[in-house]
BAFI-3210 file (N, C-alpha, C; in Angstrom, 3 decimals, decimal comma, padded with zeros to 6 digits):
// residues 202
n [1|2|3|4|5|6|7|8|9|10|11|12|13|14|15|16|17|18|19|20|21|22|23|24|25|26|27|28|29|30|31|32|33|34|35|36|37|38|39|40|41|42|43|44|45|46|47|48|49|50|51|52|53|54|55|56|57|58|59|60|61|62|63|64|65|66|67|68|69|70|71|72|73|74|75|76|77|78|79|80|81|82|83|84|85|86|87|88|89|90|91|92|93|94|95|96|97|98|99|100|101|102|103|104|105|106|107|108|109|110|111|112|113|114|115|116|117|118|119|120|121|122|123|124|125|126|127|128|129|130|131|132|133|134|135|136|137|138|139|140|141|142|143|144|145|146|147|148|149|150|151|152|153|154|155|156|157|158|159|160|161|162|163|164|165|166|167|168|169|170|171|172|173|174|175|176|177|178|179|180|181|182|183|184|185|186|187|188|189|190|191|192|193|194|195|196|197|198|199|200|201|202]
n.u [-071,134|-070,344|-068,775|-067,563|-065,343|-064,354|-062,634|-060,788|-059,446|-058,413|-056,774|-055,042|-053,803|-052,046|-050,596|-048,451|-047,139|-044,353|-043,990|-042,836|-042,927|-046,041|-046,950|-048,955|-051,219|-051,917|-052,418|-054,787|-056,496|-056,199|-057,930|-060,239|-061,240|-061,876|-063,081|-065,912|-066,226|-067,080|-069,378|-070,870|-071,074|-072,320|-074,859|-074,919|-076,795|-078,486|-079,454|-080,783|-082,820|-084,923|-086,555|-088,591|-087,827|-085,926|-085,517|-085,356|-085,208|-082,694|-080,998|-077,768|-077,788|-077,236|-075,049|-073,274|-073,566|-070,769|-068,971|-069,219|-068,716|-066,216|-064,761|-065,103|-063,280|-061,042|-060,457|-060,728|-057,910|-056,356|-056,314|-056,594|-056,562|-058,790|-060,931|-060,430|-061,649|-064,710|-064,931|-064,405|-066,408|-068,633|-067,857|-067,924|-070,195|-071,888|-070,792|-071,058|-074,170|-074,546|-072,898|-075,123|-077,234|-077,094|-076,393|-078,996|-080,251|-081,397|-080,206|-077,498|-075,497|-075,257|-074,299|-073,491|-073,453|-071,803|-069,323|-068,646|-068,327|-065,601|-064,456|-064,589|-063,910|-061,155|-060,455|-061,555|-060,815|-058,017|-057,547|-058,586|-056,224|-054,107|-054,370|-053,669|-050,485|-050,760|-051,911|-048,907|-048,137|-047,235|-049,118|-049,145|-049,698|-051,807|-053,077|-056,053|-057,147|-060,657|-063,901|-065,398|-068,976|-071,233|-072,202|-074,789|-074,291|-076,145|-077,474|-075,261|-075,010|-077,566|-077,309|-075,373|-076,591|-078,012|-075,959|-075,138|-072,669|-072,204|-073,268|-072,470|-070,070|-070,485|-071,794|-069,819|-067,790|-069,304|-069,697|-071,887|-071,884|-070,144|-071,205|-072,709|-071,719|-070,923|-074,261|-074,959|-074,070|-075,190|-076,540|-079,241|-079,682|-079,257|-081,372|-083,035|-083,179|-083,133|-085,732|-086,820|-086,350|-087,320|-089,872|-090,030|-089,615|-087,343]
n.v [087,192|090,547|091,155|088,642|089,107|091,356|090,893|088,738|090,545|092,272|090,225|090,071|092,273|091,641|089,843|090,689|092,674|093,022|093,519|094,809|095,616|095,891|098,205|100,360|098,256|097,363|100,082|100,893|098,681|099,261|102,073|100,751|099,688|101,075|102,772|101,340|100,665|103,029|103,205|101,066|101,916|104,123|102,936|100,412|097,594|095,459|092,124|090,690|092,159|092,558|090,950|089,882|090,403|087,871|084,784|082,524|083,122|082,746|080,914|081,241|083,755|085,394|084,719|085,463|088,111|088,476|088,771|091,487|092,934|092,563|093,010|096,026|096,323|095,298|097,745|100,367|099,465|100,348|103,259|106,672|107,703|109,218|108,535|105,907|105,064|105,741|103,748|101,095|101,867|101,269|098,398|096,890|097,385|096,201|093,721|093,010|092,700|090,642|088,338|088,219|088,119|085,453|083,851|083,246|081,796|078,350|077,098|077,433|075,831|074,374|073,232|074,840|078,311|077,213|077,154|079,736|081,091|079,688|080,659|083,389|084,181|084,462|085,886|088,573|088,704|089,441|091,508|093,573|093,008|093,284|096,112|098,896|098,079|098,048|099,985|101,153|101,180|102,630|103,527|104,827|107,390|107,346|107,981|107,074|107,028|109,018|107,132|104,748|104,690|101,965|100,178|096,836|093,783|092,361|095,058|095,637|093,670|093,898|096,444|095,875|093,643|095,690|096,217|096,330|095,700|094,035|091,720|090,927|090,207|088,003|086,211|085,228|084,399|082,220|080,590|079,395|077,869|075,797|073,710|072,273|069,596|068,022|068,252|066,806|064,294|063,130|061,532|061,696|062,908|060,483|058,988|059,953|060,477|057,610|056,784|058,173|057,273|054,555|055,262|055,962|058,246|058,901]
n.w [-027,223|-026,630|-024,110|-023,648|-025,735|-024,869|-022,865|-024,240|-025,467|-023,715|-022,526|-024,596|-024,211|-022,636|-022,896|-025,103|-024,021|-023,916|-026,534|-028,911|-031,377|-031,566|-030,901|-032,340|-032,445|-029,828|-028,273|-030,103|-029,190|-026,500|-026,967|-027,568|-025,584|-023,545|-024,551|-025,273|-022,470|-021,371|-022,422|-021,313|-018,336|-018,840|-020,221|-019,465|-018,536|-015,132|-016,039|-015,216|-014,152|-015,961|-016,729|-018,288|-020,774|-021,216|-022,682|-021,323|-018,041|-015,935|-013,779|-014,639|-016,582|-014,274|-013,553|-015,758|-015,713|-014,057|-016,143|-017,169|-015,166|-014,537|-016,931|-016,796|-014,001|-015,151|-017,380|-015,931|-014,895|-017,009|-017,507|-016,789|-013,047|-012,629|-014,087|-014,081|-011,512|-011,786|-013,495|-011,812|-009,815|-011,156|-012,460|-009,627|-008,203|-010,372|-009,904|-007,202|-007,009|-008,883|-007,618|-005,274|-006,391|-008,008|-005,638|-004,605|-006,206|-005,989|-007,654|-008,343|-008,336|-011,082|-013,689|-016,105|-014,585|-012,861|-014,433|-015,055|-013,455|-012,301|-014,191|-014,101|-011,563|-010,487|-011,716|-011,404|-008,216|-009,053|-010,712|-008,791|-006,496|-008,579|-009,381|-009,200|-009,905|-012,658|-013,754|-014,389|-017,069|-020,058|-023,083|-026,426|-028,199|-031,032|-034,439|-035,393|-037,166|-038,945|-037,551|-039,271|-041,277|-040,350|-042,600|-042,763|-043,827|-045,741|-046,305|-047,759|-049,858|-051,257|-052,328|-054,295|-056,080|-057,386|-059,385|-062,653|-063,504|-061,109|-061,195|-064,178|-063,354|-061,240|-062,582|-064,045|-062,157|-061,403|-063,805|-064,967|-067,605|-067,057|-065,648|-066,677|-068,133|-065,684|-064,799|-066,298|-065,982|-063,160|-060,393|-060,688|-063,118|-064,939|-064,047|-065,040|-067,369|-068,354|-067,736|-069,323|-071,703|-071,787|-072,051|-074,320|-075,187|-075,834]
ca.u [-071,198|-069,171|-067,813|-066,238|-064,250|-063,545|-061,915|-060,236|-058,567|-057,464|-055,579|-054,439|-052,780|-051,309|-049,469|-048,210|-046,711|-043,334|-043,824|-042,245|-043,650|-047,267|-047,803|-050,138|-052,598|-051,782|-052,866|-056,243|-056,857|-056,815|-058,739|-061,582|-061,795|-062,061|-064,882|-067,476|-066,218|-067,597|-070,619|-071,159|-070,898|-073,587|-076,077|-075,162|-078,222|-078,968|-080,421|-082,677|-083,786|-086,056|-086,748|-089,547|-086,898|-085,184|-086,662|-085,038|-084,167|-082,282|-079,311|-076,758|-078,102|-076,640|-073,194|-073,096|-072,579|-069,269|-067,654|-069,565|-068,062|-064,457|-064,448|-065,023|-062,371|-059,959|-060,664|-060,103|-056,250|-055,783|-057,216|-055,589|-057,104|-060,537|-061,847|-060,895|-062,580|-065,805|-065,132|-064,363|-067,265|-069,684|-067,908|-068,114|-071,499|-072,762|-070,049|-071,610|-075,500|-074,147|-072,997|-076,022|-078,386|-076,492|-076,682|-080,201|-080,968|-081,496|-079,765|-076,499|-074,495|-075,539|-072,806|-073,416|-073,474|-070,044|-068,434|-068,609|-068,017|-064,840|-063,497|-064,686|-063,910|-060,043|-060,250|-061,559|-059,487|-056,816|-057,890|-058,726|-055,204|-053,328|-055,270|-052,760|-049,775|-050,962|-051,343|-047,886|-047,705|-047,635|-049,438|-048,313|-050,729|-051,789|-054,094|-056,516|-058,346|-062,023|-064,491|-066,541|-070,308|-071,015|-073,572|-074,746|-074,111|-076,920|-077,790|-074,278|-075,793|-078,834|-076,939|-074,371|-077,509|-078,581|-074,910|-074,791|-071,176|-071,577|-074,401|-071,910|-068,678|-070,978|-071,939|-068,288|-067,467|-070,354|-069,755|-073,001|-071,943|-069,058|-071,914|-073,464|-071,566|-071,630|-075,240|-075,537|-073,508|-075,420|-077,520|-080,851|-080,354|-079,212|-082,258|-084,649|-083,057|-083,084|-087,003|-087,283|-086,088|-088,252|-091,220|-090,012|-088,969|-085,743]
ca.v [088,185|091,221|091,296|087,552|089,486|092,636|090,219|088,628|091,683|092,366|088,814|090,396|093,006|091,160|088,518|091,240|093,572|093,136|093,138|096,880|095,524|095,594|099,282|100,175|097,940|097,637|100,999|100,533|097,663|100,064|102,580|100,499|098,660|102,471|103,031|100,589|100,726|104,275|102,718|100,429|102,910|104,796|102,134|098,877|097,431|093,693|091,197|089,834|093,644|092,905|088,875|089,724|089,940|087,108|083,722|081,732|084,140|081,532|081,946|081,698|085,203|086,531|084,361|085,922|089,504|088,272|089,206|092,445|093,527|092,194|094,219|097,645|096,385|095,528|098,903|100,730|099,485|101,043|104,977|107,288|107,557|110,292|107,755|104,514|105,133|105,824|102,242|100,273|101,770|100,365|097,166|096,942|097,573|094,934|092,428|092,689|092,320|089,519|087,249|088,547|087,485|084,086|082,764|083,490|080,612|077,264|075,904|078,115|075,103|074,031|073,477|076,278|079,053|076,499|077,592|080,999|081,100|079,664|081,669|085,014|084,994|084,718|087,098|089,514|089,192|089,431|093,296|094,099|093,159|094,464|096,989|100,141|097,786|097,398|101,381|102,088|101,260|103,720|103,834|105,235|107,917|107,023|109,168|105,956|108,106|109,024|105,771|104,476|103,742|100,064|098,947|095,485|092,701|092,133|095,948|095,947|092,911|094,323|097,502|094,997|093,421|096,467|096,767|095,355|095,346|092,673|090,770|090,155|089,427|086,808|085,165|084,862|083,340|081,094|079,956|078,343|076,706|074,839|073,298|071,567|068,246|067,556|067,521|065,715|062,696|063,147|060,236|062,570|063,033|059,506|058,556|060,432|059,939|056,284|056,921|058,780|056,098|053,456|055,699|055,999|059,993|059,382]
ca.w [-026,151|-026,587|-023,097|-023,764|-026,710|-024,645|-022,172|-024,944|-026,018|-022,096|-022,305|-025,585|-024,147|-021,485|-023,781|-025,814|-023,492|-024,052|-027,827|-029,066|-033,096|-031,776|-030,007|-032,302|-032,486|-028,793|-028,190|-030,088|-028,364|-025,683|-026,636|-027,987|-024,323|-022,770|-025,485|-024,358|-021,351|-020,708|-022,725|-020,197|-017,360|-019,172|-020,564|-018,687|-017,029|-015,218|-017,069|-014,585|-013,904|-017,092|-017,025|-019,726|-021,925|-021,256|-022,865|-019,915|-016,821|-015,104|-012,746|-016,107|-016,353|-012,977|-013,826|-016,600|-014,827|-013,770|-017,638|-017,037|-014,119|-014,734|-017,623|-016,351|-013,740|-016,455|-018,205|-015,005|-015,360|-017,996|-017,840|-015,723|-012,102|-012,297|-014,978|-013,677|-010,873|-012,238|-014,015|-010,744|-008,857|-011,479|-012,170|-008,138|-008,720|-010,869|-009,665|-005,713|-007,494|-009,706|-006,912|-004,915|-007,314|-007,988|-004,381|-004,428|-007,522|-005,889|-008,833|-008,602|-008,628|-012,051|-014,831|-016,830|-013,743|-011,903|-015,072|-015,916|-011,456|-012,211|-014,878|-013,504|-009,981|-010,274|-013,024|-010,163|-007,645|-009,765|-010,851|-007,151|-006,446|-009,422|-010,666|-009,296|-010,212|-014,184|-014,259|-014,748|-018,606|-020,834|-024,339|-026,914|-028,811|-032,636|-034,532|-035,990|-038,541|-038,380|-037,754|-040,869|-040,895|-040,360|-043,194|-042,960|-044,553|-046,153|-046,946|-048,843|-051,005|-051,877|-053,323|-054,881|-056,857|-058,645|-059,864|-063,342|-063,477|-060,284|-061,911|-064,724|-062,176|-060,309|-063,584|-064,925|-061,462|-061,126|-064,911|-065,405|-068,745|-066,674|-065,050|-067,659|-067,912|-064,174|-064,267|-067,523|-065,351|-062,245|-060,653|-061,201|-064,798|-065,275|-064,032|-065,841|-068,535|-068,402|-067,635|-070,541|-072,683|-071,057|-072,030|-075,788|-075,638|-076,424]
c.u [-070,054|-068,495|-067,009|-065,329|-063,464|-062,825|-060,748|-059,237|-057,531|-056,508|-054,742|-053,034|-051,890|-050,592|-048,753|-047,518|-045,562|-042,802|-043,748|-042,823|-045,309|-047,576|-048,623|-051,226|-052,595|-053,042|-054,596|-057,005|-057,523|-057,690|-060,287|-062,342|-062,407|-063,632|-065,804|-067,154|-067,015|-068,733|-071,233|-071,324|-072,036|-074,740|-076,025|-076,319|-077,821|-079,675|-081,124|-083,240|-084,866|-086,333|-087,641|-088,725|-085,979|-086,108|-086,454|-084,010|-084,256|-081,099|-078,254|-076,719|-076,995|-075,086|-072,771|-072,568|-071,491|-068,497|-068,504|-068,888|-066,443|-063,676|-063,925|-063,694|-060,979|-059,795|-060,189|-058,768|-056,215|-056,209|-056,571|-057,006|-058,982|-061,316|-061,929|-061,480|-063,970|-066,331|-065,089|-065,653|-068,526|-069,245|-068,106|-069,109|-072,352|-071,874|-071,150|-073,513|-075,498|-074,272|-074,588|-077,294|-078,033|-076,637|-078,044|-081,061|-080,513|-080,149|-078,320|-075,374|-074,616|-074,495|-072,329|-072,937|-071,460|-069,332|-068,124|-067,800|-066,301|-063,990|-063,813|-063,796|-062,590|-059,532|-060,555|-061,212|-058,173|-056,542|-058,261|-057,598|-054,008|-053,302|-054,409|-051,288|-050,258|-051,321|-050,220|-047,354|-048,421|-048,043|-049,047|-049,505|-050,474|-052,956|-054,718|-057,769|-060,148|-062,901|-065,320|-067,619|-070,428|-072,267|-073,270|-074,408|-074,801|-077,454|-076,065|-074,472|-076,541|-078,204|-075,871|-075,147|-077,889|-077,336|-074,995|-073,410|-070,646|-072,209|-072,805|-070,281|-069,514|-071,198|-070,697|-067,692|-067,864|-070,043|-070,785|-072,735|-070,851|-069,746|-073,239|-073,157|-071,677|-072,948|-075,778|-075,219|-073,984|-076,498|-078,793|-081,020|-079,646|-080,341|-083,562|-084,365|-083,300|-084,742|-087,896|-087,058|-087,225|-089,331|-090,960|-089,867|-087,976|-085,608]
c.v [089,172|091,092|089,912|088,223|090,836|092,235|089,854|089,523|092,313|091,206|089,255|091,479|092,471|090,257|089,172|092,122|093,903|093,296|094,813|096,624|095,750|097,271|099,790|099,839|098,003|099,144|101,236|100,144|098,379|100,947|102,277|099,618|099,654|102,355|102,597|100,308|102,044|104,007|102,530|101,093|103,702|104,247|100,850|098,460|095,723|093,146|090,938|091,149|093,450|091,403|088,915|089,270|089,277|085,559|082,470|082,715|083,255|082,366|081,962|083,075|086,050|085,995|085,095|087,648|089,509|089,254|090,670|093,312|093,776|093,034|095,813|097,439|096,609|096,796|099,384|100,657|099,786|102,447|105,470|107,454|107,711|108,600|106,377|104,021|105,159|104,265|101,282|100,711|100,904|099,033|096,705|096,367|096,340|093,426|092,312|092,087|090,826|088,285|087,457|087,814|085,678|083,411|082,952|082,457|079,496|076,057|076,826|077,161|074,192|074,146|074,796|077,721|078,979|077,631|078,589|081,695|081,080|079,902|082,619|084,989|085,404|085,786|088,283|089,743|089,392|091,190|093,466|094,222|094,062|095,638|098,573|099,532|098,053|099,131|101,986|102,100|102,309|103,466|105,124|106,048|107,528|107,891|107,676|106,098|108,500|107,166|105,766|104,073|102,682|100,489|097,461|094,471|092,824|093,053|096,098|094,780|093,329|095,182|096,789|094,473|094,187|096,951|095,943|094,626|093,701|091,372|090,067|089,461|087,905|085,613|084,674|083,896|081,962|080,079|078,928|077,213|075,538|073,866|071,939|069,982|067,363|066,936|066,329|063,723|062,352|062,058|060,365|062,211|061,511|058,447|058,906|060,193|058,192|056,061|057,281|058,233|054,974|054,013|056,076|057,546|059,878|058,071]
c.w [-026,294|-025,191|-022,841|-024,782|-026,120|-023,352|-023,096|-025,390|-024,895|-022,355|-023,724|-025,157|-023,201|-022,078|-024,354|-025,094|-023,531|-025,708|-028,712|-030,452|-033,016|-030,696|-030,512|-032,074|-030,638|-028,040|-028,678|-030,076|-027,270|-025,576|-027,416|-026,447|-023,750|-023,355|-024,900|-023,163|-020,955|-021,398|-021,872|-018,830|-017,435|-019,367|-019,782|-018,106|-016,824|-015,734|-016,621|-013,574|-015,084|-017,574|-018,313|-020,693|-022,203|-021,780|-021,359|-018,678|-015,838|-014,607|-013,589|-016,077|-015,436|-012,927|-015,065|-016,587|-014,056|-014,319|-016,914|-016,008|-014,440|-016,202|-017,601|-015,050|-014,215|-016,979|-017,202|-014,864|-016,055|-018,787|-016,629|-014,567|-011,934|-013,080|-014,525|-012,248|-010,620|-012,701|-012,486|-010,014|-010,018|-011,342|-010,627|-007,867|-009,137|-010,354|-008,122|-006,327|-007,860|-008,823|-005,849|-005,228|-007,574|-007,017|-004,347|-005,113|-006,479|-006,398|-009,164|-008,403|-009,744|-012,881|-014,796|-015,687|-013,258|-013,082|-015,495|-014,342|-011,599|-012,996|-014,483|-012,413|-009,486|-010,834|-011,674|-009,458|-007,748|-009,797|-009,260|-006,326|-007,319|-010,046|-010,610|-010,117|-012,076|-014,673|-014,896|-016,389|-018,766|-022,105|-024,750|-027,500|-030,194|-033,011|-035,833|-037,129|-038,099|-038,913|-038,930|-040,016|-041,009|-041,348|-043,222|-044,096|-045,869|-047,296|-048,152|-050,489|-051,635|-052,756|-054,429|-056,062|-057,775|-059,780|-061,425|-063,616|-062,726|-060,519|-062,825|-064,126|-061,589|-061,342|-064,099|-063,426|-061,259|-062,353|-065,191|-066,464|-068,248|-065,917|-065,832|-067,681|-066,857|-063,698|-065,393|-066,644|-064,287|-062,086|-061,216|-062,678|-065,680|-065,796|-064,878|-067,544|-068,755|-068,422|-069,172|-071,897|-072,930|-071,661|-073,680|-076,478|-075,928|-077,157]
res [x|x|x|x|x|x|x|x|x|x|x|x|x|x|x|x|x|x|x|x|x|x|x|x|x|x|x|x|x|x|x|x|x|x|x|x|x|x|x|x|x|x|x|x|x|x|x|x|x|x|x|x|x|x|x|x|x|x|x|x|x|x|x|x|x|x|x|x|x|x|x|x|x|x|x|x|x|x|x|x|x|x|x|x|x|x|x|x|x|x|x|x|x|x|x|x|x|x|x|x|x|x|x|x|x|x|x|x|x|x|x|x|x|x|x|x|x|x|x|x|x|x|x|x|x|x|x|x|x|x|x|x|x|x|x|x|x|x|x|x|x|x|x|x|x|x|x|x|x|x|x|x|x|x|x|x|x|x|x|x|x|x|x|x|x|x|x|x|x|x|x|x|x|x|x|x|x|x|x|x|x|x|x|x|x|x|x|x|x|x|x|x|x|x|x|x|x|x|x|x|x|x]
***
């Protein structure tokens, strides 16, 4: 779930705050939380606004708009006022739906739901309380070059394949012929060999 890692990166900056060797990354810590934060602001939707597309739209679901919320709170500390305003009224937003929707499941005292309950909820009134206090840091500006295109995994294999160059790198790693005695000693070719004796081929 990205919004367990864009939490993660909040508790990042908060362990780190006193640490004058880390204002970089610091800083684009920060402004990758902003980023999908104003994502989120723009595209966010509820999950159990579209149950089709859920294979189990259970109340997990609506605990699960906790991190969602507590995010755009989080983010909100750390953007100057116009903007983090915009962020607090959504997280607001989906946080009031969230529990909304949650007391509404039968089964909202189920593990899974308890636990996501009782890591969010302190997390929230935490930002509701501190959230003008945790303004007053300052970042530092860095200029973090222009972003690269992501290709996949997969598509960087495929083009990797037609390389002969990597054909013959993969074979020099792999060393097939170093592979030879191993299987000569292996129980398989013990056996067949031993078969193949028995039957007067060898």
């Amino acid at each position: 779930s990205y919004t367990v890692h864009l939490q993660s990166l909040g508790r990042f900056l908060d362990l780190t705050k006193d640490d004058l060797n880390r204002k970089e990354i610091r800083s684009y810590v920060r402004e990758s939380i902003l980023h999908y934060a104003r994502w989120m602001v723009a595209n966010e939707k509820f999950y159990l606004d579209t149950p089709d597309e859920l294979e189990f739209p259970t109340e997990t679901w609506a605990a699960q708009e906790l991190r969602k919320g507590n995010v755009l709170l989080m983010a909100a500390s750390l953007t100057e006022e116009a903007e983090g305003a915009s962020f607090q009224m959504k997280g607001r937003e989906i946080l009031d739906q969230a529990w909304e929707s949650l007391n509404a499941f039968s089964t909202k005292s189920y593990s899974r739901p308890m636990v996501l309950v009782l890591q969010q909820q302190y997390i929230e009134r935490f930002y509701q309380v501190q959230v003008e206090s945790l303004k007053s840091e300052d970042f530092e500006q860095f200029d973090f070059g222009t972003p690269q295109t992501f290709i996949p995994q997969k598509q960087r294999l495929k083009s990797a394949i037609k390389s002969p160059q990597v054909l013959i790198c993969c074979l020099r790693l792999l060393r097939p012929w170093a592979w030879k005695t191993p299987i000569q000693k292996s129980w398989l070719s013990q056996r067949c060999r031993s078969w193949l004796e028995s039957m007067g081929a060898l």
